[in-house]
C-alpha positions as CSV (number, residue, x, y, z in Angstrom):
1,X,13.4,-14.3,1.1
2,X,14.3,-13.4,4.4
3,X,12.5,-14.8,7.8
4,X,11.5,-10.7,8.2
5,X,9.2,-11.1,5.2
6,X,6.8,-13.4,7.5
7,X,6.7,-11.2,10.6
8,X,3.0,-9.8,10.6
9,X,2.8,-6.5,11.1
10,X,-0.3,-3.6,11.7
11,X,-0.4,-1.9,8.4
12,X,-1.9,1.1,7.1
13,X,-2.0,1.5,3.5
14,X,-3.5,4.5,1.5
15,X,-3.8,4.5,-2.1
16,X,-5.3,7.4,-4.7
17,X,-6.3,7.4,-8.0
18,X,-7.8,9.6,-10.7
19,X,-9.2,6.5,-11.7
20,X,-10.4,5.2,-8.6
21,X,-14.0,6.8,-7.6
22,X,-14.9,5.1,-4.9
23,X,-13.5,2.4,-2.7
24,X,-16.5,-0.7,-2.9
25,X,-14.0,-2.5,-5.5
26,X,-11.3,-2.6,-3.1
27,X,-13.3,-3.8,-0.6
28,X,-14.8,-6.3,-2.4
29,X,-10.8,-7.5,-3.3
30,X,-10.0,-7.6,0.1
31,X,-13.2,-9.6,1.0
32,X,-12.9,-12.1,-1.7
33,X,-9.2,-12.6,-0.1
34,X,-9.9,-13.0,3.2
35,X,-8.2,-10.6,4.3
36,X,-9.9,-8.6,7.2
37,X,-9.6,-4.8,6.4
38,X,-10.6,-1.4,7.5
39,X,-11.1,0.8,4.9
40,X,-11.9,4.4,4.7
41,X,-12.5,6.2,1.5
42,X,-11.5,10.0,1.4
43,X,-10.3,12.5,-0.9
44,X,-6.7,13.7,-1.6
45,X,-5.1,16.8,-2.8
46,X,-2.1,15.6,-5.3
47,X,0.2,18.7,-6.4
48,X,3.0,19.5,-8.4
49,X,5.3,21.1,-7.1
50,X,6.9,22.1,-10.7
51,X,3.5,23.8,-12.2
52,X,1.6,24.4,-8.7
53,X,-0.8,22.7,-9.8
54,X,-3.6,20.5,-7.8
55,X,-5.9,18.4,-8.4
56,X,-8.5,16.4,-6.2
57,X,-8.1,12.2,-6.2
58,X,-10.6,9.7,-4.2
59,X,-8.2,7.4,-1.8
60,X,-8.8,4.8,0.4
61,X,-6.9,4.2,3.5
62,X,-6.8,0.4,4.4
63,X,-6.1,-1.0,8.2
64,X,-4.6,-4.4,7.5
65,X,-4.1,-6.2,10.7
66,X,-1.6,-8.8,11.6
67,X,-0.4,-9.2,7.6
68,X,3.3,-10.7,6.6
69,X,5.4,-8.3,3.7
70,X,4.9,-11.1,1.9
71,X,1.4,-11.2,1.6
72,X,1.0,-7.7,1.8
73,X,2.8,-8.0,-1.7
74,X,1.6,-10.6,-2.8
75,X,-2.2,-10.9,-1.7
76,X,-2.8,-7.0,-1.3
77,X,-0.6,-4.9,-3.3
78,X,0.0,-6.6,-6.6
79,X,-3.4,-7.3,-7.1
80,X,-4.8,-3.8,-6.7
81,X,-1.7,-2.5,-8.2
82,X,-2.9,-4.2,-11.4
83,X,-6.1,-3.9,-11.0
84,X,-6.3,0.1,-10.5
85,X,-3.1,0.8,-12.0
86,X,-1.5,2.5,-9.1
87,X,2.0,3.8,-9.6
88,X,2.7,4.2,-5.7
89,X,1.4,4.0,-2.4
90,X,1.9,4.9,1.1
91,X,2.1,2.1,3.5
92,X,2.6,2.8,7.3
93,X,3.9,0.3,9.7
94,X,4.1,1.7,13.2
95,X,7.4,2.1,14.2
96,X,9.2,0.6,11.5
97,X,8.5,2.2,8.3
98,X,6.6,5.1,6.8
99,X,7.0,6.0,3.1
100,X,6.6,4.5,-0.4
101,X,5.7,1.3,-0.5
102,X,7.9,0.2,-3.9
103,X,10.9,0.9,-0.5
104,X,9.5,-1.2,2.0
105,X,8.7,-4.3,-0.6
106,X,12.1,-4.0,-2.7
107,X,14.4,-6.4,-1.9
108,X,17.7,-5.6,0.1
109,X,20.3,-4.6,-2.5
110,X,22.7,-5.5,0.6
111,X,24.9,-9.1,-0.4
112,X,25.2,-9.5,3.4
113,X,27.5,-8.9,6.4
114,X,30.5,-6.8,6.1
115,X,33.8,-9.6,6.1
């Protein structure tokens, strides 16, 4: 594990599922873990592309302050991950990263400096 895993970071994560109806059990996670957490439910518009087809998901949008990668793993993601059986996510961390959040946890596949 790299030192980088430890920096705390501002993080936004949203998550939608067509199993998730509201957002009160993800609250009550986050509150049982003491971790302090904004979160905003709303409703999302998932596509595909191949059919053009839509349908309507609840989401919540989480404001995590001042969390490590690790715990964001660890205490935050794997948890609901399991719990609500997400497949993905879309984590935000100003400046830094901005996509799936699968990217931003996996581990480097880089073996280290360039001899």
């Amino acid at each position: 594990m790299s030192n980088s895993d430890y920096n705390r970071y501002d993080i936004e994560l949203s998550v939608s599922s067509a199993k998730l109806h509201h957002c009160d059990d993800i609250i009550k996670h986050m509150c049982h873990s003491g971790i302090m957490t904004s979160v905003t439910q709303n409703t999302t518009v998932i596509c595909n592309h191949d059919t053009h087809v839509c349908w309507l998901e609840t989401g919540c949008r989480l404001l995590i302050p001042n969390i490590s990668k690790h715990s964001l793993q660890h205490l935050v993601w794997d948890p609901l991950q399991k719990s609500f059986h997400f497949h993905c996510a879309h984590v935000h961390v100003n400046g830094i990263y901005s996509g799936c959040i699968l990217d931003y946890l996996r581990t480097s596949s880089c073996t280290g400096p360039l001899q």
